[in-house]
C-alpha positions as CSV (number, residue, x, y, z in Angstrom):
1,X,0.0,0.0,0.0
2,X,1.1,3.7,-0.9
3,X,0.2,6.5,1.8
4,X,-0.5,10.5,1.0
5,X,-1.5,13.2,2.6
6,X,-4.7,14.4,3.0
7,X,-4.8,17.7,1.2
8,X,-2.2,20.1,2.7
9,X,-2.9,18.7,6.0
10,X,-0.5,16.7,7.8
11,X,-2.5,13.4,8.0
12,X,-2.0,10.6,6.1
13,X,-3.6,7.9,4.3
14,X,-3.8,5.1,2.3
15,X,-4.5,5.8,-1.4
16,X,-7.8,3.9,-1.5
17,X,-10.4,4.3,1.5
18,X,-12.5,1.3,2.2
19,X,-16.1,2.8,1.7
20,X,-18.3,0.8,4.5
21,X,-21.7,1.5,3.2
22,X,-22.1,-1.9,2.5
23,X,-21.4,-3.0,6.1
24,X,-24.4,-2.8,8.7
25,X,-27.7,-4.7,8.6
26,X,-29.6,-6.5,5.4
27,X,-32.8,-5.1,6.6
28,X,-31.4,-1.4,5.6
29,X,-30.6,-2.8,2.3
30,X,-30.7,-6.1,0.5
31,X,-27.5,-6.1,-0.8
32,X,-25.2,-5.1,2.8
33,X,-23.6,-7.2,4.3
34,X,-24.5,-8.3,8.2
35,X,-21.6,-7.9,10.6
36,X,-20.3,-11.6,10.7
37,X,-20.2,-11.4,7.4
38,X,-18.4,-7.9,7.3
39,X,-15.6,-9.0,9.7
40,X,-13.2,-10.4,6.7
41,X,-13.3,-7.5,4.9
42,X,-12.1,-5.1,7.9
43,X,-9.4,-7.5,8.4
44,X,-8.0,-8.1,5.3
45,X,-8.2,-4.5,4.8
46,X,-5.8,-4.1,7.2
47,X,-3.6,-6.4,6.5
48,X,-3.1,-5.3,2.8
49,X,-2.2,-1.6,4.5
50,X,-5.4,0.1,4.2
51,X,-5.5,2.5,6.9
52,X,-8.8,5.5,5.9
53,X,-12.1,3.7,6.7
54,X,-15.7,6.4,5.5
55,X,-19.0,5.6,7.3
56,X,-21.7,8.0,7.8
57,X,-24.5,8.1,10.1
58,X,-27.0,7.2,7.6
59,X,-25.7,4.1,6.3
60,X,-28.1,1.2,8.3
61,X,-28.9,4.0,10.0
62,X,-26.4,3.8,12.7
63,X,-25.6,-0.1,12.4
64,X,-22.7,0.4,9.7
65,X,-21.1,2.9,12.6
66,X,-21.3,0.6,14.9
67,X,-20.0,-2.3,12.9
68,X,-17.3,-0.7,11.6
69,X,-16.2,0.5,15.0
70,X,-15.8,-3.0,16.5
71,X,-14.4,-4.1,13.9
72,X,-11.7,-1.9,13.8
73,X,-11.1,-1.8,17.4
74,X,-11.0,-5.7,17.1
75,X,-8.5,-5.5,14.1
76,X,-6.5,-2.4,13.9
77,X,-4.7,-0.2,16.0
78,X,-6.9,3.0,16.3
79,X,-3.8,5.1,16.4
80,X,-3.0,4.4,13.3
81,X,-6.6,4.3,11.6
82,X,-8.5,7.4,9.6
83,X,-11.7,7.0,10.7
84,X,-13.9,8.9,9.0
85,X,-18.2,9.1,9.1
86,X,-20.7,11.7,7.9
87,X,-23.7,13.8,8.9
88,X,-26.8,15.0,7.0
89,X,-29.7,13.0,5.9
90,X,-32.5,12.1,7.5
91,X,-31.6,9.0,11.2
92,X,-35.8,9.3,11.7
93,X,-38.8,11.0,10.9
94,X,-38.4,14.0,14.0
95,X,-37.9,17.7,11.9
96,X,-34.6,17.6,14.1
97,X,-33.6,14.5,12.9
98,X,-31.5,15.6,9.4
99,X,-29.4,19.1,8.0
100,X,-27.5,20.6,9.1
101,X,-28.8,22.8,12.2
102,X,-26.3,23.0,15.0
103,X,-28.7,20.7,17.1
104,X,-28.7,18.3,14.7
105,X,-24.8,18.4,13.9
106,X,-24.0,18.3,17.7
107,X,-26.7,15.6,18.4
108,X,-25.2,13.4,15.4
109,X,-21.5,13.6,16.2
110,X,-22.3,13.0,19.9
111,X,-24.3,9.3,18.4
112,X,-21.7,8.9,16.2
113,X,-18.6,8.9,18.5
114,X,-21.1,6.2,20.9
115,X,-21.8,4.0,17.7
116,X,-18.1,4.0,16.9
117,X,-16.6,3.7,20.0
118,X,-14.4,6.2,19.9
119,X,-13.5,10.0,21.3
120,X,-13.3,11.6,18.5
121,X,-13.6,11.3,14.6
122,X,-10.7,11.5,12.6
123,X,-12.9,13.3,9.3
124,X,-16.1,14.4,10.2
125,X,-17.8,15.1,6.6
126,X,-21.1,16.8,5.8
127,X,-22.8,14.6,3.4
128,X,-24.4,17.1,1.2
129,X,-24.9,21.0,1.8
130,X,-28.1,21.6,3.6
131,X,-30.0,24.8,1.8
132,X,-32.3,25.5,5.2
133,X,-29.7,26.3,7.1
134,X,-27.4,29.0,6.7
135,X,-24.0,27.9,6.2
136,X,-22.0,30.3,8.9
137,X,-24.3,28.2,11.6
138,X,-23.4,25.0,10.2
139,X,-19.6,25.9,9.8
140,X,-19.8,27.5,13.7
141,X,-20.9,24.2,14.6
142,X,-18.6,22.1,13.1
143,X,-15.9,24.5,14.2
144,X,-16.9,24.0,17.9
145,X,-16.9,20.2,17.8
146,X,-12.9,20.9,16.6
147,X,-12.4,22.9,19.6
148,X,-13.7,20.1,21.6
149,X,-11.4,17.8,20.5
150,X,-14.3,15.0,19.1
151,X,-13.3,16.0,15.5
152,X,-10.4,16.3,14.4
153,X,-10.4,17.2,10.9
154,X,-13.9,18.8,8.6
155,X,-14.6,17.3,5.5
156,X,-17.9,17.8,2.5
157,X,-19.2,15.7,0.3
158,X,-21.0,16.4,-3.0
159,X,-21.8,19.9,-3.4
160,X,-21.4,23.1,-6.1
161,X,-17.9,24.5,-6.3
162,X,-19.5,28.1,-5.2
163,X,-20.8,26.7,-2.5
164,X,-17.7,24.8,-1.5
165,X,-16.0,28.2,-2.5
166,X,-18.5,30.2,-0.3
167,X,-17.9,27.7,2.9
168,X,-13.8,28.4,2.5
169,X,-14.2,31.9,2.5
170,X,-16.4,32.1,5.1
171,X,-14.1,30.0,7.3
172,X,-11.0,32.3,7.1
173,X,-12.9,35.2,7.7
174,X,-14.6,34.2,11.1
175,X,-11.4,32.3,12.2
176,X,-13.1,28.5,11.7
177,X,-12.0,25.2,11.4
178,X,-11.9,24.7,7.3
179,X,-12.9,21.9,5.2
180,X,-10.0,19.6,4.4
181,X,-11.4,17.6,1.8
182,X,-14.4,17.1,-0.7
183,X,-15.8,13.6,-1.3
184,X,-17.5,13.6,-4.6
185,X,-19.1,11.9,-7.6
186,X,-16.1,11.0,-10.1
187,X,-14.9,8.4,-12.0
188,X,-14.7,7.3,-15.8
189,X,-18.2,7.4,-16.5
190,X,-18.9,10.6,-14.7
191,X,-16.4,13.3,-14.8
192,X,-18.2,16.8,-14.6
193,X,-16.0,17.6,-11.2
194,X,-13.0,18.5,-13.6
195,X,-14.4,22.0,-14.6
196,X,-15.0,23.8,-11.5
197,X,-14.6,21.5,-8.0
198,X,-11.4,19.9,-8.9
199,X,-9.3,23.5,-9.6
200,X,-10.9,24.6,-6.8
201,X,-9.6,22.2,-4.9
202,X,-6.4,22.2,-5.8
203,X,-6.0,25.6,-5.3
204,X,-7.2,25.7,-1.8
205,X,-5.5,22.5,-1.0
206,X,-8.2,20.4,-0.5
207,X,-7.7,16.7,-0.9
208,X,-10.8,14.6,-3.3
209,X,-12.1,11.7,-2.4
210,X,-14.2,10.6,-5.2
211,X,-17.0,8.1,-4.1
212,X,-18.6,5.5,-6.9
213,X,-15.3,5.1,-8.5
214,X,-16.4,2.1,-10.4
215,X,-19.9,3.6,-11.4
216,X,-21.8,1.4,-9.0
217,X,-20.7,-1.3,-10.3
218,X,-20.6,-0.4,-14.0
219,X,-17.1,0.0,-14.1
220,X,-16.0,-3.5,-12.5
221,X,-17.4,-5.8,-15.9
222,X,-20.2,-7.5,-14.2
223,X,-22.9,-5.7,-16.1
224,X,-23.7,-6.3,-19.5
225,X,-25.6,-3.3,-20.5
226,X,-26.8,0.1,-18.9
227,X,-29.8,-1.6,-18.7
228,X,-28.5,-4.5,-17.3
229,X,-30.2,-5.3,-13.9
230,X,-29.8,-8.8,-12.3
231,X,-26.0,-9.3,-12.8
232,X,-25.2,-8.3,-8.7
233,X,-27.5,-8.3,-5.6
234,X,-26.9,-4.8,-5.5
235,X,-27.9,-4.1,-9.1
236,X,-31.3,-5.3,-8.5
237,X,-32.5,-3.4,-5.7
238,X,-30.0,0.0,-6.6
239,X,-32.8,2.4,-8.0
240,X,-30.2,5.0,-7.7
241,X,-27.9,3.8,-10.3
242,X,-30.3,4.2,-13.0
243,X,-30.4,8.0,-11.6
244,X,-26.5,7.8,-12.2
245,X,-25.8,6.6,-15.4
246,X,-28.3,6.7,-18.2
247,X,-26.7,8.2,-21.2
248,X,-25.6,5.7,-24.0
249,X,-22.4,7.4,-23.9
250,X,-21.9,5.8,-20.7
251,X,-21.4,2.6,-22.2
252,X,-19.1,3.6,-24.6
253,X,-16.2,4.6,-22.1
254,X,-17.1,0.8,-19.8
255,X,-16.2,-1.1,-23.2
256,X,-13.5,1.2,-23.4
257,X,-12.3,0.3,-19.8
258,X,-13.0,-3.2,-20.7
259,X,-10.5,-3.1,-23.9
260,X,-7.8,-1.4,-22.2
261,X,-8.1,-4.3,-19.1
262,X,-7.8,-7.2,-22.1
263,X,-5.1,-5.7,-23.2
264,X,-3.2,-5.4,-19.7
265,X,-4.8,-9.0,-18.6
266,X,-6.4,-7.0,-15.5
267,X,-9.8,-6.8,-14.4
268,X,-11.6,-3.5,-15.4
269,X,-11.8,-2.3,-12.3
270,X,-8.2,-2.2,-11.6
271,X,-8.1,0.1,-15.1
272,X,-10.7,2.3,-14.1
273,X,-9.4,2.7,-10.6
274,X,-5.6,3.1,-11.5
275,X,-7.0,5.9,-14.0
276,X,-8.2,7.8,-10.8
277,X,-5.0,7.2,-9.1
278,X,-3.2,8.8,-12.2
279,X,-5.1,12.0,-12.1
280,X,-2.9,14.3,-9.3
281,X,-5.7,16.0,-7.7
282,X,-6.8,12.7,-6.0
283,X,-6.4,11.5,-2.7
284,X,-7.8,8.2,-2.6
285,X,-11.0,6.7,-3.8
286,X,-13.6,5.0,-1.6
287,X,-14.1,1.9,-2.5
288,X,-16.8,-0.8,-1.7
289,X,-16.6,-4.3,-1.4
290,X,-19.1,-7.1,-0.8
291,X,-17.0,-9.9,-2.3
292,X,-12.8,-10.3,-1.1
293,X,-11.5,-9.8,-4.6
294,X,-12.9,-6.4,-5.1
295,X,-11.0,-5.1,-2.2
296,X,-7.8,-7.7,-3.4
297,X,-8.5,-6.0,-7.2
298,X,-8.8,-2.4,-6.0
299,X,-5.1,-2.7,-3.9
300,X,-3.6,-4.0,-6.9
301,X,-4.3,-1.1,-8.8
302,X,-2.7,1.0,-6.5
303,X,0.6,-0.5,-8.8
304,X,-0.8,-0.5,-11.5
305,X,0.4,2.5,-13.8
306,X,-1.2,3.5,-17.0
307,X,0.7,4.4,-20.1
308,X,-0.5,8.0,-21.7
309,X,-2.1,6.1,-25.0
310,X,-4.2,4.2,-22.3
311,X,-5.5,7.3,-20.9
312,X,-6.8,8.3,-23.7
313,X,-8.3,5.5,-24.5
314,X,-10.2,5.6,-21.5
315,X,-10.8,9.4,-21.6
316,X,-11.6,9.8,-25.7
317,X,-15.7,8.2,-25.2
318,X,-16.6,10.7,-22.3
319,X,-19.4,13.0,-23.2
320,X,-20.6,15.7,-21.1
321,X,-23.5,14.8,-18.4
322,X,-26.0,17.2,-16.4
323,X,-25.1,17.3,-12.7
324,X,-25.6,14.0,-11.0
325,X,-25.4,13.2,-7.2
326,X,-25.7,16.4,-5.7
């Protein structure tokens, strides 16, 4: 495994983060994994040198917290982890329940530190920006849980660069706690964060840590068409996909993937990921993984170095997309 830093901070971690959204409870999902079934992949993840584990609140709603705190305290040393979990949508029906609000972002990081175990979070991350709240109370909020000492570093996921741009400013003017990175929608299939998010953030320092970096699934060769949807548990039940990806353009850069991966003898996956491990303004993807070789595949690409004629390969299908997964 290969370590960075996050951003221009002075934290490191491992160039892939292993996304635990699909660790928690069935019951949320169909297509999670329960905890016994979990516990492999937080220990193999560690032994291969993967050290940034993402959660958020809403994932099982609380369960995937609490398994991935256990697990880690069972086998990792916390010291060393990057524990990361996020705060937004909706844990019940209450109106206090979701956003933003300084009750709700103290109430959830106060749940969150008892579901993980732990006495402080490494990245606390809003999941998306929360237009019924103004920002400077969300930001003063955040900014007192820093001063605390239960977060340690701020983090946003999925949101317009003027916002993002807006939330920066604000932060250096009123002396708070800033964002350190941006978690957002990128990969092959879906590359609109190249015209405004991705200078921004490399301007202001800010480390990227795109999320879907296989295009839910599309990316890995276990679909067959856009359309495709009984190839994977998840496929079946994920309405959001469809949401995702639905231009027949999309399909044009997964056969592309899938050419370059032939030619190489790698899985597709291990393409598409190296190809966001080549682009400099990224940290490390968050990856998922319900079966062991996805997590085996994804470290391997770490390795895995793509020639320039590759890249654009991979890059020459891409056709502009509206704003997905904001």
């Amino acid at each position: 495994m290969k370590y960075t830093q996050l951003g221009k901070t002075g934290l490191r971690v491992s160039r892939l983060g292993l996304g635990c959204m699909s660790y928690g409870t069935p019951s949320w999902r169909p297509w999670v994994l329960s905890e016994e079934a979990s516990q492999p992949f937080f220990r193999r993840a560690v032994e291969l040198g993967i050290n940034f584990f993402d959660t958020a609140d809403m994932y099982s709603l609380g369960v995937s917290e609490e398994v991935t705190g256990r697990a880690l305290r069972r086998y990792a040393k916390m010291e060393e982890v990057v524990l990361a979990t996020k705060v937004f949508f909706p844990m019940a029906d209450g109106p206090n329940m979701r956003g933003l609000s300084r009750k709700h972002i103290v109430q959830a990081c106060e749940a969150s530190l008892k579901r993980l175990g732990v006495e402080a979070i490494d990245l606390y991350q809003i999941h998306r920006m929360d237009p019924q709240t103004p920002i400077e109370e969300t930001l003063c909020a955040l900014d007192q849980l820093v001063r605390q000492g239960k977060v340690r570093y701020l983090g946003a996921s999925s949101t317009f660069a003027w916002q993002f741009a807006r939330a920066l400013g604000l932060a250096d003017l009123n002396g708070w706690t800033r964002f350190v990175s941006m978690q957002d929608h990128y990969n092959l299939v879906y590359r609109e964060e190249e015209r405004e998010m991705h200078p921004l953030c490399e301007a202001e320092g800010i480390g990227i840590l795109p999320w879907s970096p296989l295009a839910r699934g599309l990316l890995a060769g276990s679909r067959t068409s856009l359309e495709d949807k009984s190839s994977t548990p998840r496929a079946k039940s994920d309405a959001y996909s469809s949401m995702l990806y639905d231009q027949p353009g999309d399909w044009e850069v997964v056969e592309a993937t899938r050419r370059v991966a032939a030619a190489r003898n790698v899985p597709p996956a291990q393409v598409a990921l190296a190809w966001l491990l080549s682009r400099p303004w990224v940290t490390a993807p968050i990856i998922g993984a319900t079966k062991m070789e996805h997590l085996e595949d994804a470290v391997r690409a770490v390795d895995l170095k793509l020639q320039p004629e590759e890249i654009q390969q991979l890059e020459a299908p891409y056709q502009p997309h509206a704003l997905r997964g904001m």
